[in-house]
C-alpha positions as CSV (number, residue, x, y, z in Angstrom):
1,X,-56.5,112.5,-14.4
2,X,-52.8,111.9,-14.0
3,X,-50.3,112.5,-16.6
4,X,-52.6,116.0,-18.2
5,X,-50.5,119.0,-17.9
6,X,-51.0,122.2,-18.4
7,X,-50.3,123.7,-21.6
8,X,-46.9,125.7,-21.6
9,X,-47.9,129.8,-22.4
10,X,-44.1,130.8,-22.2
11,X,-44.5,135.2,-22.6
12,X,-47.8,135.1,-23.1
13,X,-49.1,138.9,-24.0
14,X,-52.8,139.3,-24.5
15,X,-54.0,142.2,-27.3
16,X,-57.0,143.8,-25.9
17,X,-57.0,145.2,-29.7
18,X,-56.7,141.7,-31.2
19,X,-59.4,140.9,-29.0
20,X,-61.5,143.0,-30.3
21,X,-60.7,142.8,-33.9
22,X,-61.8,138.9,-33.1
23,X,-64.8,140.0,-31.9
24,X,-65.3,141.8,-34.8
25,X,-65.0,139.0,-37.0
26,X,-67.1,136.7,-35.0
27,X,-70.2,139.4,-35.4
28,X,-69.5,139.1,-39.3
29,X,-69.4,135.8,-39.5
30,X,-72.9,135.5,-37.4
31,X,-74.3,138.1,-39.6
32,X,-73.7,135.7,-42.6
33,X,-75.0,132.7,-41.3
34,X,-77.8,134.9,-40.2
35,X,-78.5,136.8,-43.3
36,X,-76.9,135.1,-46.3
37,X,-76.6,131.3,-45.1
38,X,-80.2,131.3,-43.5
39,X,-81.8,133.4,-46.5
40,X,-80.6,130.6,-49.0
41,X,-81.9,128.1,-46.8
42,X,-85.3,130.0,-47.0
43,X,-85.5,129.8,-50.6
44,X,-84.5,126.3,-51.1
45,X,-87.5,125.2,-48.5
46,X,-89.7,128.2,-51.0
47,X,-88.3,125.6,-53.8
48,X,-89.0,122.7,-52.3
49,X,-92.7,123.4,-51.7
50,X,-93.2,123.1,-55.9
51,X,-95.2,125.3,-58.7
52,X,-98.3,125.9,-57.3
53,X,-99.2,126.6,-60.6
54,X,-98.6,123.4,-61.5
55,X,-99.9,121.0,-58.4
56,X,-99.0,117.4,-58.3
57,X,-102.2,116.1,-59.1
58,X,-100.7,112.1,-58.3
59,X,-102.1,111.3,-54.5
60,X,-98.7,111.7,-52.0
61,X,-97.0,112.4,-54.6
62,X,-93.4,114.4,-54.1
63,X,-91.3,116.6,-56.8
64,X,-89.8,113.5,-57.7
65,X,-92.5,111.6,-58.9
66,X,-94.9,109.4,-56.7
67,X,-93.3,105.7,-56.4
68,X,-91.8,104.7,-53.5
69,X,-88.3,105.9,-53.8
70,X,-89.3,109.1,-54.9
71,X,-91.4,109.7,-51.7
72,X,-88.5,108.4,-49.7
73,X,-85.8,110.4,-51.2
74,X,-88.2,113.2,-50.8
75,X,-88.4,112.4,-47.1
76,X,-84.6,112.3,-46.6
77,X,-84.5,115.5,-48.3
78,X,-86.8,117.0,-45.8
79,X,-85.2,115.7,-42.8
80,X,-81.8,117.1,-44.3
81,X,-82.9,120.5,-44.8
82,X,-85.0,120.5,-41.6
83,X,-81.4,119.6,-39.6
84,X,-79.3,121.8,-42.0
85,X,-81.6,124.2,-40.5
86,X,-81.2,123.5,-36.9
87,X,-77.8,123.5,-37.3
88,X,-77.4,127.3,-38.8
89,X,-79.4,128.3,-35.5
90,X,-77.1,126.4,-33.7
91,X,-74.3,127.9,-35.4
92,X,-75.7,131.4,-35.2
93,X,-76.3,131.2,-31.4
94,X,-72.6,129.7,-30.8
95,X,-71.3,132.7,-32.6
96,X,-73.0,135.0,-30.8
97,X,-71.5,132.9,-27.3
98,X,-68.0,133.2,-28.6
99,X,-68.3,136.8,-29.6
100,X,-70.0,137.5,-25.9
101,X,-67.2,135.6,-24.4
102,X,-64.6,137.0,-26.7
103,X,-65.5,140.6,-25.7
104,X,-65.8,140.0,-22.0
105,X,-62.5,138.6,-21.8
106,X,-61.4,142.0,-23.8
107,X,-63.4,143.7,-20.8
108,X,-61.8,141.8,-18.0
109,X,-58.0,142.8,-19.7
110,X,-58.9,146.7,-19.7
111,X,-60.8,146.6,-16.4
112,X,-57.4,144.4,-15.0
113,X,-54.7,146.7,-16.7
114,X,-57.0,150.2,-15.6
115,X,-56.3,148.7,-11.7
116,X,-53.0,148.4,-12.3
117,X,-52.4,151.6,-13.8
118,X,-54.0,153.2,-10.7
119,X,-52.0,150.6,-8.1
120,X,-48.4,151.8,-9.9
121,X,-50.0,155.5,-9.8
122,X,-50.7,155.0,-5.9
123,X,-47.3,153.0,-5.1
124,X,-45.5,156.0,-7.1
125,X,-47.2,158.8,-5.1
126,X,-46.5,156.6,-1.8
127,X,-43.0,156.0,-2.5
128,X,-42.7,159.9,-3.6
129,X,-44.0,161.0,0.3
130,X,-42.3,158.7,1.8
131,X,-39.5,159.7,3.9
132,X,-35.9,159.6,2.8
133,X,-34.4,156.2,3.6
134,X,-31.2,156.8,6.5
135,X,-28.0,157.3,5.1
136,X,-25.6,154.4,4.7
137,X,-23.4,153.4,8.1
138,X,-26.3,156.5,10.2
139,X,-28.0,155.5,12.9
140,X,-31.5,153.6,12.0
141,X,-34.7,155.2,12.3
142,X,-36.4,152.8,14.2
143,X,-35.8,151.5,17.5
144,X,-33.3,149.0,17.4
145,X,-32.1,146.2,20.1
146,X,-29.9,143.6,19.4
């Protein structure tokens, strides 16, 4: 795959915060597609199963009548609600991928910038013990041949 490049990031700074909020959003978006989206999609399939009160009483017949068109506009219908359907829980589940993914990558950042902390706190307290470095033009403190 010649000629693909990565893309240039220039500074980039992450926001474990922004992370986070994004996280956030992600959850409240999959809680409307879970409870909003999906309960309208319930009630238009309650809709779409007719009055029971008032039964077709035609043989195969379909809320739009019994001819032939009727049944196959009513069979299109099904098949688009039945895929509208597979698609919210498709949707939903994605969501919930991308808000896992979002919030490990927040994890990995704190976990990452915790070990650093510590590292700088270790190299600090090793550089504070260490000896005095030789003053300039004195003799080295190690042995030295030429």
């Amino acid at each position: 795959m010649a000629g693909i490049t990565p893309p240039n990031t220039g500074d980039l700074h992450v926001s474990v915060e922004d992370l986070d909020a994004a996280a956030a959003y992600v959850e409240r978006l999959k809680q409307y597609v879970d409870d909003t989206i999906s309960y309208e999609m319930e009630r238009v399939k309650e809709r779409m199963k007719g009055d029971s009160n008032n039964a077709q009483t035609v043989p195969n017949g379909t809320p739009f009548g019994a001819y032939e068109d009727a049944r196959m506009q009513w069979q299109a219908l099904t098949r688009s609600t039945v895929n509208m359907e597979a698609h919210l829980t498709s949707l939903s589940q994605k969501l919930a991928a991308l808000k896992k993914g979002t919030e490990d990558i927040a994890k990995a950042f704190r976990d990452t910038e915790a070990r650093n902390a510590a590292n700088g706190s270790e190299i600090e307290r090793l550089l504070e013990s260490a000896a005095p470095p030789p003053p300039a033009g004195g003799a080295p403190t190690y042995p030295y041949t030429a």
